[in-house]
gemmi code that builds the backbone of each chain (N, CA, C; Angstrom):
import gemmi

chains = {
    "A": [
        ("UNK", (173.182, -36.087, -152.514), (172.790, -35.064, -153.510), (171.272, -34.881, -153.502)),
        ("UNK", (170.786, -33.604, -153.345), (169.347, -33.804, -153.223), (168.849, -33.144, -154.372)),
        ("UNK", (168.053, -33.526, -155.081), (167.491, -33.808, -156.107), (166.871, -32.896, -157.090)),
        ("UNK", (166.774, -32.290, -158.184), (166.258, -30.861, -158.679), (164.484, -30.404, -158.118)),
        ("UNK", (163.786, -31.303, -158.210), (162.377, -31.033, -158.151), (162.638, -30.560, -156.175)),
        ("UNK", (162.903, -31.158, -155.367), (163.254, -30.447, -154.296), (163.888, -29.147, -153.908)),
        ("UNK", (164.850, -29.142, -154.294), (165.327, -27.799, -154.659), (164.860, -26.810, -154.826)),
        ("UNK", (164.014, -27.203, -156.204), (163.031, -26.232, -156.723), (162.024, -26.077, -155.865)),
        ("UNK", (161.528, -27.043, -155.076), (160.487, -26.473, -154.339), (160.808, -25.592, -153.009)),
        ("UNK", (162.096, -26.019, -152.233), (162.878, -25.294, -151.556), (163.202, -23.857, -151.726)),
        ("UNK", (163.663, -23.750, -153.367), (163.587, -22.172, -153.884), (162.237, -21.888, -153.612)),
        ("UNK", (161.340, -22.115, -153.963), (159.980, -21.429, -154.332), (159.809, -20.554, -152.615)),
        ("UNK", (159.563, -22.110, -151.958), (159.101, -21.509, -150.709), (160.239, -20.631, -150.222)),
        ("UNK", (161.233, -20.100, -150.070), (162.095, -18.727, -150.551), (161.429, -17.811, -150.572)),
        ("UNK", (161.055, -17.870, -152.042), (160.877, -16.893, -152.485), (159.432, -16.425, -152.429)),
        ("UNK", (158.245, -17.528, -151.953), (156.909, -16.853, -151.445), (157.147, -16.265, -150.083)),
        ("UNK", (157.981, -16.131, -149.890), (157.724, -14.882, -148.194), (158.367, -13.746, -148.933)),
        ("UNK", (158.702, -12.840, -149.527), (158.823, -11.397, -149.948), (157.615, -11.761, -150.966)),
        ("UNK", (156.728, -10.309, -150.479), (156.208, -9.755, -151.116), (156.479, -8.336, -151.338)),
        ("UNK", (155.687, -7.820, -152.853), (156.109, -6.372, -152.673), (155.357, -5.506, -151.785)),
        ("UNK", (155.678, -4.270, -151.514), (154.314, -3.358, -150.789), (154.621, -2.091, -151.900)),
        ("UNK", (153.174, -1.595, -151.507), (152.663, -0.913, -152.494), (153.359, 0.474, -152.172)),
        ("UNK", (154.457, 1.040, -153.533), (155.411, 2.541, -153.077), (154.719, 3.207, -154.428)),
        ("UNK", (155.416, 4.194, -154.184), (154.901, 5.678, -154.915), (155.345, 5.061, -156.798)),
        ("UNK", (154.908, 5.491, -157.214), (155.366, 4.930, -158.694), (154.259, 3.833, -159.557)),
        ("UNK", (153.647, 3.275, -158.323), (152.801, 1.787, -158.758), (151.607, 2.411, -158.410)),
        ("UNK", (150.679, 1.490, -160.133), (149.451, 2.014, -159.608), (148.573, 1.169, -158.454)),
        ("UNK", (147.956, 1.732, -157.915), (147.313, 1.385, -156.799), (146.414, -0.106, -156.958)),
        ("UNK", (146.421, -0.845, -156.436), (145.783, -2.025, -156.521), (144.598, -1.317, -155.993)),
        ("UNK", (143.951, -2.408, -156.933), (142.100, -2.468, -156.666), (141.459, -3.147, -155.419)),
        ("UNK", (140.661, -3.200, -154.433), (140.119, -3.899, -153.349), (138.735, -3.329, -153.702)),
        ("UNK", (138.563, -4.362, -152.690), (136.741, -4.591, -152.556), (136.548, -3.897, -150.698)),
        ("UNK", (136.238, -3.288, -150.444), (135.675, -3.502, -149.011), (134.196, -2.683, -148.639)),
        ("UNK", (133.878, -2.705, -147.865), (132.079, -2.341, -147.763), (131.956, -0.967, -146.967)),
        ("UNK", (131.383, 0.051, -147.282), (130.739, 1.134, -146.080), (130.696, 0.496, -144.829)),
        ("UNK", (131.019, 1.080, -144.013), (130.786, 0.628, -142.483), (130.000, 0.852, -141.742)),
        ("UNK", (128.948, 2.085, -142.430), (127.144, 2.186, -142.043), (126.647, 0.902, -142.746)),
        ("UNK", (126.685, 0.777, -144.097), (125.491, 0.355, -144.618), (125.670, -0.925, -145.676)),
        ("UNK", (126.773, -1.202, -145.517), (127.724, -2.483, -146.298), (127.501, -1.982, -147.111)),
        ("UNK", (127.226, -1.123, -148.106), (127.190, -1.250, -149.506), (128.934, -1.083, -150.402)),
        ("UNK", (128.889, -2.262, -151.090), (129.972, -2.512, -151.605), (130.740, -1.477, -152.016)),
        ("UNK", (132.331, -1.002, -152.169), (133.239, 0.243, -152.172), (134.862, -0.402, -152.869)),
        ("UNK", (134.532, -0.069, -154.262), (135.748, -0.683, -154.918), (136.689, 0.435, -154.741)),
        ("UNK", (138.185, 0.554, -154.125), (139.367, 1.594, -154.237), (139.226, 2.637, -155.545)),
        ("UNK", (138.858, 1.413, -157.210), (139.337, 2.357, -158.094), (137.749, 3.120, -158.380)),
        ("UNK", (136.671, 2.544, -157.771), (135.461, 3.468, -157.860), (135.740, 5.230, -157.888)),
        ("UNK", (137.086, 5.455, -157.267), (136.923, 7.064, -157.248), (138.438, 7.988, -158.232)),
        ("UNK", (138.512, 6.871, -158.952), (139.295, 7.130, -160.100), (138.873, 8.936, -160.895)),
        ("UNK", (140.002, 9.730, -161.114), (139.552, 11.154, -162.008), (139.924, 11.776, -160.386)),
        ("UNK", (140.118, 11.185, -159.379), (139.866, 12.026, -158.155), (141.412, 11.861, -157.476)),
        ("UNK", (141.759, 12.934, -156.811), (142.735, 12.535, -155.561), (142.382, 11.739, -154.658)),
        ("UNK", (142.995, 10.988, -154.325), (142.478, 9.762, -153.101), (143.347, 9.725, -152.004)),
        ("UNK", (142.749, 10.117, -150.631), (143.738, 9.969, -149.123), (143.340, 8.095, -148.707)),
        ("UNK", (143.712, 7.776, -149.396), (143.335, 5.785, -148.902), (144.571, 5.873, -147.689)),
        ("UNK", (143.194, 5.370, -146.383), (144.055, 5.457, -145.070), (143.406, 4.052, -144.759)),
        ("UNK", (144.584, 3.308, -144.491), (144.190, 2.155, -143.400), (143.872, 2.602, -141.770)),
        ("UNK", (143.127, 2.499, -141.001), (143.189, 2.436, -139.439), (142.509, 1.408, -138.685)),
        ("UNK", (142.980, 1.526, -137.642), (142.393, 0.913, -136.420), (141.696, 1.787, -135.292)),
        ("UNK", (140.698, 1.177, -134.181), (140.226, 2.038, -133.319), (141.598, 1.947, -132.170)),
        ("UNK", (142.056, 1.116, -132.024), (142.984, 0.877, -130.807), (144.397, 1.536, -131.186)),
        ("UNK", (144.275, 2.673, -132.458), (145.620, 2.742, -133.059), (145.965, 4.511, -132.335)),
        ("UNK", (146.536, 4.941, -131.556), (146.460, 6.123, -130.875), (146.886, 7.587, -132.030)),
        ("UNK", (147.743, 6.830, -133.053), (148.067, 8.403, -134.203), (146.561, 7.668, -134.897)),
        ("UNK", (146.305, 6.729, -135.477), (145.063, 6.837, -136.179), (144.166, 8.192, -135.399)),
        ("UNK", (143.794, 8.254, -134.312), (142.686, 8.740, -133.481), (143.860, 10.471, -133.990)),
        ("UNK", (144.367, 10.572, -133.861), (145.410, 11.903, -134.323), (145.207, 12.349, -135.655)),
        ("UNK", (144.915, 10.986, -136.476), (144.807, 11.914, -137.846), (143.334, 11.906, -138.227)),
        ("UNK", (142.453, 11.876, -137.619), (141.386, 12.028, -138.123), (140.488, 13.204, -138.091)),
        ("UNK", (140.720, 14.176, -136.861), (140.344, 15.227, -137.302), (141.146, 16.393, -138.272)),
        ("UNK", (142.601, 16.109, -138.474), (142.834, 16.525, -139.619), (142.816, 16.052, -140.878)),
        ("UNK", (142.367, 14.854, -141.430), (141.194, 14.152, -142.516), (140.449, 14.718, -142.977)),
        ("UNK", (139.763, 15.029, -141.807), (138.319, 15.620, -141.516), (138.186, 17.093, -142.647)),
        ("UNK", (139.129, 17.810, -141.734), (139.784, 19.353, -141.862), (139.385, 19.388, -143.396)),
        ("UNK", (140.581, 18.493, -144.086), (141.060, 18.485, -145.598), (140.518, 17.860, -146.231)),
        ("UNK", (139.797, 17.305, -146.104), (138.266, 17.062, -146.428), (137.197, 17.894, -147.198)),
        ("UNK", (136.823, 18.099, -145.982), (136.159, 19.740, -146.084), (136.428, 20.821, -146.946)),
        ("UNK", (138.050, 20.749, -146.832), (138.169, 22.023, -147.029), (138.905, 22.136, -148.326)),
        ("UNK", (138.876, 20.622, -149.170), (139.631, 20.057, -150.753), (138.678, 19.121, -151.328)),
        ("UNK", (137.819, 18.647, -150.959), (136.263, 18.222, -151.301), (136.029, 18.638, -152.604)),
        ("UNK", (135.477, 20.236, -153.060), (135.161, 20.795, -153.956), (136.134, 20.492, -154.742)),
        ("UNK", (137.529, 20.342, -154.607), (138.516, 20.291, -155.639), (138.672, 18.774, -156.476)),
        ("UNK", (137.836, 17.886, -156.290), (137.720, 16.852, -156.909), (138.820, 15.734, -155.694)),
        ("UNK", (138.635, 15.938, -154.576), (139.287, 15.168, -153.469), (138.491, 13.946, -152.727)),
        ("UNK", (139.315, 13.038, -152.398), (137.896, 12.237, -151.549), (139.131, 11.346, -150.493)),
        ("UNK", (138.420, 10.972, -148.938), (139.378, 10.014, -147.948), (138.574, 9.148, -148.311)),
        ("UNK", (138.981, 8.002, -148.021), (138.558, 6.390, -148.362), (139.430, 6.157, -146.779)),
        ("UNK", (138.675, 6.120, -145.486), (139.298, 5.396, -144.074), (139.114, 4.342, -144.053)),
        ("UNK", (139.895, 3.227, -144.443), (139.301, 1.511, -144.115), (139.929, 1.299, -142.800)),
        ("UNK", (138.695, 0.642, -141.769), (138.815, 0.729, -140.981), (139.494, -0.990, -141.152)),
        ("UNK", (140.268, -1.583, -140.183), (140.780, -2.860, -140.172), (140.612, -3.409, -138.655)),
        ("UNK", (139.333, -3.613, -138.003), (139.469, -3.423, -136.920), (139.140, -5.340, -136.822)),
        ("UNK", (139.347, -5.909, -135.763), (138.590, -7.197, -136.082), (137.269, -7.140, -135.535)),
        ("UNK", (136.621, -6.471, -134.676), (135.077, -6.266, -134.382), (135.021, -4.645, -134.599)),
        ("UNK", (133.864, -4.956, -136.078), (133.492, -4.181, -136.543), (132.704, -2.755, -135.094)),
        ("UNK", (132.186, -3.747, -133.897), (131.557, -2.766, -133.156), (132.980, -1.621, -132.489)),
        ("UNK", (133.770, -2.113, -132.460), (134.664, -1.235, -131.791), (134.984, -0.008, -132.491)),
        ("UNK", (134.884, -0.217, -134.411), (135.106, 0.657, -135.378), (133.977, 1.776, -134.882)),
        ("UNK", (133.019, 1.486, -134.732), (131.280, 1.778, -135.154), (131.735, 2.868, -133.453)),
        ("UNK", (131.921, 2.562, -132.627), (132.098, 3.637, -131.117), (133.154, 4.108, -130.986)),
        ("UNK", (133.944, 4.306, -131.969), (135.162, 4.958, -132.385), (134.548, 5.750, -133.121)),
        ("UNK", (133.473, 5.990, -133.995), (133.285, 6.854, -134.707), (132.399, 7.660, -134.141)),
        ("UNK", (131.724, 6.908, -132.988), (130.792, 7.715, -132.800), (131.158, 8.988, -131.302)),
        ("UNK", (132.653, 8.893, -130.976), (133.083, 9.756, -130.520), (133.979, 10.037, -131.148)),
        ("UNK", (134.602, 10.114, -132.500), (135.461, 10.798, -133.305), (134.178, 10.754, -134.978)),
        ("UNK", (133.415, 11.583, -134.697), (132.384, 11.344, -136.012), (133.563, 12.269, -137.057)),
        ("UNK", (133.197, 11.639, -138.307), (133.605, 12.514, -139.757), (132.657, 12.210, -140.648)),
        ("UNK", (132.992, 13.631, -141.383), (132.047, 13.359, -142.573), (132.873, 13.063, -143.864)),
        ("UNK", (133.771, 12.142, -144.035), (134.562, 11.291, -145.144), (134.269, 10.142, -145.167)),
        ("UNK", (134.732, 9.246, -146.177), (133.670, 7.814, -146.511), (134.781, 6.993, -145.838)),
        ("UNK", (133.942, 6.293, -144.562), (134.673, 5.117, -144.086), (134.209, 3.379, -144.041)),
        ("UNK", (135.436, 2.760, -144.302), (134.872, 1.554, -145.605), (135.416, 0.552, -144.198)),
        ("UNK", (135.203, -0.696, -143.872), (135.276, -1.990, -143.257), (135.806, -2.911, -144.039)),
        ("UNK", (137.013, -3.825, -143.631), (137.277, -4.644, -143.866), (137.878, -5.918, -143.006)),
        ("UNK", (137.533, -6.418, -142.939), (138.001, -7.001, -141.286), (138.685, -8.414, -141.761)),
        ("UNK", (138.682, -8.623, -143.069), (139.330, -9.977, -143.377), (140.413, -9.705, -143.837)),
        ("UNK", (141.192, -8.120, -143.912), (142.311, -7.783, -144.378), (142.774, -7.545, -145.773)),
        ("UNK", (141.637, -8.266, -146.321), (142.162, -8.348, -148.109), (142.934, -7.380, -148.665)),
        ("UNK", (142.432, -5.809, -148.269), (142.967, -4.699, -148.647), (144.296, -4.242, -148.259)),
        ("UNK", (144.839, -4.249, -147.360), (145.669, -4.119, -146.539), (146.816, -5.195, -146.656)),
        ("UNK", (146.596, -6.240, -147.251), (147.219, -7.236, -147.560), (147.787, -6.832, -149.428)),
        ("UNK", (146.376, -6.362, -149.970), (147.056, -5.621, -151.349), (148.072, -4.724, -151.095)),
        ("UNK", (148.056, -3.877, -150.535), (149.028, -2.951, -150.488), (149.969, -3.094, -149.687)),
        ("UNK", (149.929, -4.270, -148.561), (151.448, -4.774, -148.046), (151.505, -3.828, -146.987)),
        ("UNK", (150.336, -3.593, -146.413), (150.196, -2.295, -145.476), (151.637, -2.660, -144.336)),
        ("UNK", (152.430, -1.904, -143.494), (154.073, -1.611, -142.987), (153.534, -1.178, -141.356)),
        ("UNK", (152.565, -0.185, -141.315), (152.221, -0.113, -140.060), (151.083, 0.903, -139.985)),
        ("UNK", (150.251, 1.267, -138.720), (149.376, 1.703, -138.333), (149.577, 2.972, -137.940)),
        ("UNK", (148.936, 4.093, -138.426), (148.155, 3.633, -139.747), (149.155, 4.069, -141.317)),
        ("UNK", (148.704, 3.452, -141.866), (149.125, 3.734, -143.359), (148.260, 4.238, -144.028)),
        ("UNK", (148.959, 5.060, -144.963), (148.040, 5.853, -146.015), (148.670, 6.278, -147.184)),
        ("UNK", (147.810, 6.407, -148.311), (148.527, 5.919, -149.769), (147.626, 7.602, -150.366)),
        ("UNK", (148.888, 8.283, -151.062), (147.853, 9.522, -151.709), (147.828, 8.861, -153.258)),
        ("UNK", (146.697, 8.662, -153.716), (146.560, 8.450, -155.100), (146.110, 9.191, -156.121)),
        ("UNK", (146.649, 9.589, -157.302), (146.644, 10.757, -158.030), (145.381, 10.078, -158.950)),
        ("UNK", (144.788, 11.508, -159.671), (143.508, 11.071, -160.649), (143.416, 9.795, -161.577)),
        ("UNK", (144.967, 9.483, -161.716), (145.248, 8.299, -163.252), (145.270, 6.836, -162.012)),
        ("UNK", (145.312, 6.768, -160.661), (145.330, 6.096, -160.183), (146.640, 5.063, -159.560)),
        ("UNK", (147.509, 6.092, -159.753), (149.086, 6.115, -159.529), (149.285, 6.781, -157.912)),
        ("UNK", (150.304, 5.714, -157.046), (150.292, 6.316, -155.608), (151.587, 6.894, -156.001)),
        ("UNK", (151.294, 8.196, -155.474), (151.919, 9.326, -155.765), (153.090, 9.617, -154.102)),
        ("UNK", (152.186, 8.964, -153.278), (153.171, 9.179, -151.718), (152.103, 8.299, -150.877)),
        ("UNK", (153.589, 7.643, -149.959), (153.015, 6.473, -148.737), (153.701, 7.429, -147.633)),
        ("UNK", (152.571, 7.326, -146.655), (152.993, 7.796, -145.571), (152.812, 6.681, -144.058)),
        ("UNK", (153.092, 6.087, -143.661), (153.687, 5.454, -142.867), (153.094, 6.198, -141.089)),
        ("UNK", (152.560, 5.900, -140.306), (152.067, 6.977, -139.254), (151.710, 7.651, -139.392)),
        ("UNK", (151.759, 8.655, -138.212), (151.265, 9.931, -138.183), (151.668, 11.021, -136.947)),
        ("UNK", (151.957, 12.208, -137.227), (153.454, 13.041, -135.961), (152.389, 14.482, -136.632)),
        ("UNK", (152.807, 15.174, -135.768), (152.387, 16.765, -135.771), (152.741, 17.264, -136.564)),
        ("UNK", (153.932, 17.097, -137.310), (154.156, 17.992, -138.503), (153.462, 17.212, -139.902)),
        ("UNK", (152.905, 16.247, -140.015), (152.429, 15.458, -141.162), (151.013, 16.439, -141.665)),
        ("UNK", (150.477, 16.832, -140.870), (149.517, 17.728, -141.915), (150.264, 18.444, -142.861)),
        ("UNK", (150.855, 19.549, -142.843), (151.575, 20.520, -143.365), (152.108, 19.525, -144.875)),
        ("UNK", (152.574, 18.326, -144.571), (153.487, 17.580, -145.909), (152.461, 16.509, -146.863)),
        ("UNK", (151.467, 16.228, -145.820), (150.096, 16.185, -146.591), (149.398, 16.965, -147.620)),
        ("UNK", (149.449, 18.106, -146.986), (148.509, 19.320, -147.643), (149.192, 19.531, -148.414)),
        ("UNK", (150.591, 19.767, -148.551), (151.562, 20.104, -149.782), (151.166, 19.260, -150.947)),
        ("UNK", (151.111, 17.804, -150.877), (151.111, 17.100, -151.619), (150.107, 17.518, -152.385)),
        ("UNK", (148.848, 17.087, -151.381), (147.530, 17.360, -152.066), (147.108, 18.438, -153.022)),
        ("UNK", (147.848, 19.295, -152.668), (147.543, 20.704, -152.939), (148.509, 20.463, -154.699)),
        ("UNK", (149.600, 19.849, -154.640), (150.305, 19.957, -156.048), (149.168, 18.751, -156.605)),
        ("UNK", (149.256, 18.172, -156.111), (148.484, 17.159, -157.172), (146.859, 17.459, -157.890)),
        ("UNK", (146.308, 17.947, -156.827), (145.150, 18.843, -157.330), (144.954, 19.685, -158.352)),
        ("UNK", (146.340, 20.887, -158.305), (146.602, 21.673, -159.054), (147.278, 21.491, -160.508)),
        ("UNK", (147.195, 20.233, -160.742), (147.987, 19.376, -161.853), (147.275, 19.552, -162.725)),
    ],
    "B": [
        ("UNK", (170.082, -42.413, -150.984), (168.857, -42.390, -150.420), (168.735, -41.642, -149.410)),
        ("UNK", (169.939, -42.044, -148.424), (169.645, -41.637, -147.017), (169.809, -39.904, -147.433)),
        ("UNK", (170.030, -39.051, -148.187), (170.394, -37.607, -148.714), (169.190, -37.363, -149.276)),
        ("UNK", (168.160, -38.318, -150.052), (167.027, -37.706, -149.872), (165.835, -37.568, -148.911)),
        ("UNK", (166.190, -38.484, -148.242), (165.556, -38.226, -146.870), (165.691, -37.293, -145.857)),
        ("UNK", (167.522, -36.912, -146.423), (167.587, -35.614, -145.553), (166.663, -34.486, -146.169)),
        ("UNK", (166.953, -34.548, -147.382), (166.279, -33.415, -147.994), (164.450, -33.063, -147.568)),
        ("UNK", (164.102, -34.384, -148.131), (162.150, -34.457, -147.651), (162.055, -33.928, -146.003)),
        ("UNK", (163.143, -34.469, -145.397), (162.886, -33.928, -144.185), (162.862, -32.049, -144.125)),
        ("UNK", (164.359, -31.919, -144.782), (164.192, -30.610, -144.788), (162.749, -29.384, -145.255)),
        ("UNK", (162.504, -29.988, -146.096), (160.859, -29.382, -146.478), (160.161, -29.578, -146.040)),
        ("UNK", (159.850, -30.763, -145.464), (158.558, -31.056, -144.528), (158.898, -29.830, -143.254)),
        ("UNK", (160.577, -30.022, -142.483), (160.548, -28.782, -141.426), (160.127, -27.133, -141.874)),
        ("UNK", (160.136, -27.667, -142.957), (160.473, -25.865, -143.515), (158.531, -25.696, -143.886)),
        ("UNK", (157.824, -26.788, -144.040), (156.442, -26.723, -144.469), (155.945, -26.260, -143.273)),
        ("UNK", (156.085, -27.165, -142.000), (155.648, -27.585, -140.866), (156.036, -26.270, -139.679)),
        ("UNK", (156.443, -25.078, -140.184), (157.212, -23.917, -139.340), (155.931, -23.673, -138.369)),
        ("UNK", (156.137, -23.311, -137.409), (154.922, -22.891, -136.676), (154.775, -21.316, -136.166)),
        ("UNK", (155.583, -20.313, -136.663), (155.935, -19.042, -136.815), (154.884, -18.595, -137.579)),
        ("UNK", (154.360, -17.661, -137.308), (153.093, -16.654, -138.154), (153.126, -15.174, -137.818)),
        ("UNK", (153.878, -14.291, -138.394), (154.180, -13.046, -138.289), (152.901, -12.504, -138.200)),
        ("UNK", (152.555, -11.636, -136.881), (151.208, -10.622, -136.693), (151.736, -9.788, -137.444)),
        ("UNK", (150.439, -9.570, -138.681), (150.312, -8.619, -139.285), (150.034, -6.729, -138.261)),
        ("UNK", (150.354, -5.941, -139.077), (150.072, -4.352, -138.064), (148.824, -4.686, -137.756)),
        ("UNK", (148.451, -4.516, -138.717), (146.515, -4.407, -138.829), (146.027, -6.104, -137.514)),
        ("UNK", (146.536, -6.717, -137.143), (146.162, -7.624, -136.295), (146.642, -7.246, -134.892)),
        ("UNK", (147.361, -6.255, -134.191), (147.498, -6.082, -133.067), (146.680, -5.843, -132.423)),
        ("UNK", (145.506, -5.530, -133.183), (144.114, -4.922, -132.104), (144.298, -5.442, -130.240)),
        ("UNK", (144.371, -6.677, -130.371), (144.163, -7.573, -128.639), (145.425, -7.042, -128.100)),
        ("UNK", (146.691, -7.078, -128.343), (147.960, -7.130, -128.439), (148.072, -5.649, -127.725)),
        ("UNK", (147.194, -4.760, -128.224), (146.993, -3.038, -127.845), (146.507, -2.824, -126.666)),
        ("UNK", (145.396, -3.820, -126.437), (144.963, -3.414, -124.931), (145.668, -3.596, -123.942)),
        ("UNK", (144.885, -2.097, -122.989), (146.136, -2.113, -121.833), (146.418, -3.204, -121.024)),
        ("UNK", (145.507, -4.261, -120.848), (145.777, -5.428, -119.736), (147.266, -6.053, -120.526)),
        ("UNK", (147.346, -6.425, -121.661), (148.382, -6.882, -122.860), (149.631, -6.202, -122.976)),
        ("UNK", (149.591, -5.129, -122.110), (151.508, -4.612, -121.395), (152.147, -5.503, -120.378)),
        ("UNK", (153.241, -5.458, -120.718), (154.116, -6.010, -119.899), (154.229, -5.048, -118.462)),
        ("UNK", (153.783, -3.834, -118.187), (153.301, -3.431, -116.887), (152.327, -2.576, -117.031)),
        ("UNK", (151.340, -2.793, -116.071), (150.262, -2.490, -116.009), (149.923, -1.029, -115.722)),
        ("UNK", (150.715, -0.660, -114.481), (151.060, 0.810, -113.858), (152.764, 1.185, -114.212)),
        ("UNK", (152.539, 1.743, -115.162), (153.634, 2.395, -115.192), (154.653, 3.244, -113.879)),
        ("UNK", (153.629, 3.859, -113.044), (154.154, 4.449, -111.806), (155.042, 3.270, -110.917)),
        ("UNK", (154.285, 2.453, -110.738), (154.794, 1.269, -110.028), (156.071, 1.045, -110.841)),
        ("UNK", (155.877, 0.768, -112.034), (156.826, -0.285, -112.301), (158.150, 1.000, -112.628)),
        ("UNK", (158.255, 2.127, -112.356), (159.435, 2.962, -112.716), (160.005, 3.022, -111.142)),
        ("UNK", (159.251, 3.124, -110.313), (159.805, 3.017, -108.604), (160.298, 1.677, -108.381)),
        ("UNK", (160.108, 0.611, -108.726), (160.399, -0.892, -108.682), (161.772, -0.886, -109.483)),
        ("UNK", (161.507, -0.165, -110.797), (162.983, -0.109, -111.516), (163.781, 0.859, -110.220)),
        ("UNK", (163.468, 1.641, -109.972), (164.347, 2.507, -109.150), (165.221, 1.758, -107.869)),
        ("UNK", (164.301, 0.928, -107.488), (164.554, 0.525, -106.247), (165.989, -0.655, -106.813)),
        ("UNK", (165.493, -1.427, -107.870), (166.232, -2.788, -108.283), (167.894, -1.270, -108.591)),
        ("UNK", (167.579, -0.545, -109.466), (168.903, -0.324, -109.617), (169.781, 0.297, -108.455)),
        ("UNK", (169.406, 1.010, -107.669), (169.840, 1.223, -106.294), (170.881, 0.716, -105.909)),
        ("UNK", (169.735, -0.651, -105.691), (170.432, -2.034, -104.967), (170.790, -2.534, -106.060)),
        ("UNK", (170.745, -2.864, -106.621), (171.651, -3.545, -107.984), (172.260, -3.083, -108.975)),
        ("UNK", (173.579, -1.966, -108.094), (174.102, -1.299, -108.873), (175.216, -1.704, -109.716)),
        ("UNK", (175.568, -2.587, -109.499), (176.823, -3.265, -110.040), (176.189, -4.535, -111.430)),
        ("UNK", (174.976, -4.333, -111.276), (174.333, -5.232, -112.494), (174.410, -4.469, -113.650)),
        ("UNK", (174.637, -3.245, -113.316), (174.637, -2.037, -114.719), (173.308, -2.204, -115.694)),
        ("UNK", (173.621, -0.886, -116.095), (172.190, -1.351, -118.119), (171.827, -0.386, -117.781)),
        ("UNK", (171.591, 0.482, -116.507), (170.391, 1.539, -116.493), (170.597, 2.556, -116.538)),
        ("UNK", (171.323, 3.043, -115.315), (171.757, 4.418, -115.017), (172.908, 4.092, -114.091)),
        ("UNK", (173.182, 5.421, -113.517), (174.283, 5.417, -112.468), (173.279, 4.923, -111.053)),
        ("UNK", (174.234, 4.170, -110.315), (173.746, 3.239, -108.970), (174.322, 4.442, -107.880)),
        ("UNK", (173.165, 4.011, -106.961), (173.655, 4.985, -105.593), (174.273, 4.234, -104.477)),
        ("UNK", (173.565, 4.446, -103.373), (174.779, 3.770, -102.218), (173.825, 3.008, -101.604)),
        ("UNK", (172.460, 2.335, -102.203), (172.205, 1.378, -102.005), (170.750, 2.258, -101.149)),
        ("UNK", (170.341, 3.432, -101.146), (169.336, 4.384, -100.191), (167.917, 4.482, -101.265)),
        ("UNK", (168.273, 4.490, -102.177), (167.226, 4.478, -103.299), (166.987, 6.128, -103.451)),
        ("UNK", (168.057, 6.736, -103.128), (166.942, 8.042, -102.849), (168.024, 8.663, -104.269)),
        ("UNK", (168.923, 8.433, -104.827), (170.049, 8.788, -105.968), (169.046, 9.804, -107.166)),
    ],
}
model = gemmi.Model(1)
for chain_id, residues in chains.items():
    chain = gemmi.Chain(chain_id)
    for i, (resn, *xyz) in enumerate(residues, 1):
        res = gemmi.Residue()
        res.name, res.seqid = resn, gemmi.SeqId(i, " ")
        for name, pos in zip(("N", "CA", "C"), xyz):
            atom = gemmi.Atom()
            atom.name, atom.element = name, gemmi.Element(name[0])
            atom.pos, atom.b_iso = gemmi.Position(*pos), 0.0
            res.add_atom(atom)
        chain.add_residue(res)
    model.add_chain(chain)
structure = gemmi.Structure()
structure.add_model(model)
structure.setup_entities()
């Protein structure tokens, strides 16, 4: 017969491998990660009142390199509307991020994190991931990759949530 | 006794796992091209061609020819 305090510890370790990941309904966990020019510190809920495109990527990630000039695009062109991208880059050498950008330049705020913390909050599923977060700070839609028709169901979103 | 020893054992195996799931965000090395299982794709689809040819009766791939490679 093996014994309750074992057991119990048997359950536990169970039950520490599911974690949740972060779905539409929950508000967005908070992270810390830094500008990737200039380290200056970049908290997630710093852009709270705003729509938020929070995209995880990598340089070695081939749809990452796909969605960034349409980022870019909607950016630009939903900016004025109280919009902002937050790209955390997750690369493990920061230099590879840094010559990735400098042949895919944007003008949206891209943040470094290379110890994962962030990405680990939100239980990130795969490369790249991206979380739309509404003004109250509620993820409103996870999108999972990135395919040719994903602008179009992007912009939809954005566009209702803006208009809210 | 000897049942709690099974047990301590059991947790210690279950502590001691040596399994560590790569996170997405950690494939970076894993991505580069040397880190495929073939290097030239060209090569390695003529090499498949050739094996099923001749190894038509191993099945999994496609339909086998008469052993000419040319199917």
């Amino acid at each position: 017969m093996i014994k309750k305090p074992l057991l119990s510890l048997l359950f536990c370790l169970f039950c520490s491998t599911s974690a949740q990941a972060a779905s539409p309904g929950d508000e967005a966990p908070d992270c810390l990660t830094s500008d990737i020019e200039d380290n200056h510190p970049l908290h997630i809920s710093d852009h709270r009142n705003k729509v938020v495109y929070l995209d995880f990527w990598a340089s070695w990630c081939p749809p990452c390199k796909k969605s960034f000039p349409v980022l870019d695009r909607l950016h630009r062109e939903l900016k004025a509307q109280n919009f902002e991208v937050i790209a955390v880059n997750l690369d493990e050498n920061k230099d590879d991020a840094l010559a990735f950008l400098q042949d895919n330049p944007v003008n949206f705020t891209v943040a470094y994190d290379g110890e994962g913390k962030c990405p680990e909050a939100y239980q990130v599923m795969a490369m790249p991931s991206s979380y739309i977060i509404d003004k109250n700070g509620v993820i409103r839609k996870v999108h999972l990759g990135f395919r040719d028709g994903s602008e179009a169901e992007i912009r939809a979103t954005l566009l209702s949530l803006l208009n809210n | 006794m000897r049942t709690d020893l099974l047990g301590w054992c059991l947790g210690i195996a279950l502590l001691t796992s040596a399994c560590a799931p790569v996170k997405p965000w950690e494939r970076g090395i894993l991505a580069k091209p040397h880190m495929a299982p073939e290097t030239d794709i060209l090569v390695a689809s003529l090499r498949q061609h050739m094996h099923i040819s001749k190894e038509a009766s191993s099945g999994g791939h496609s339909a086998g020819g008469g052993g000419c490679g040319c199917n």
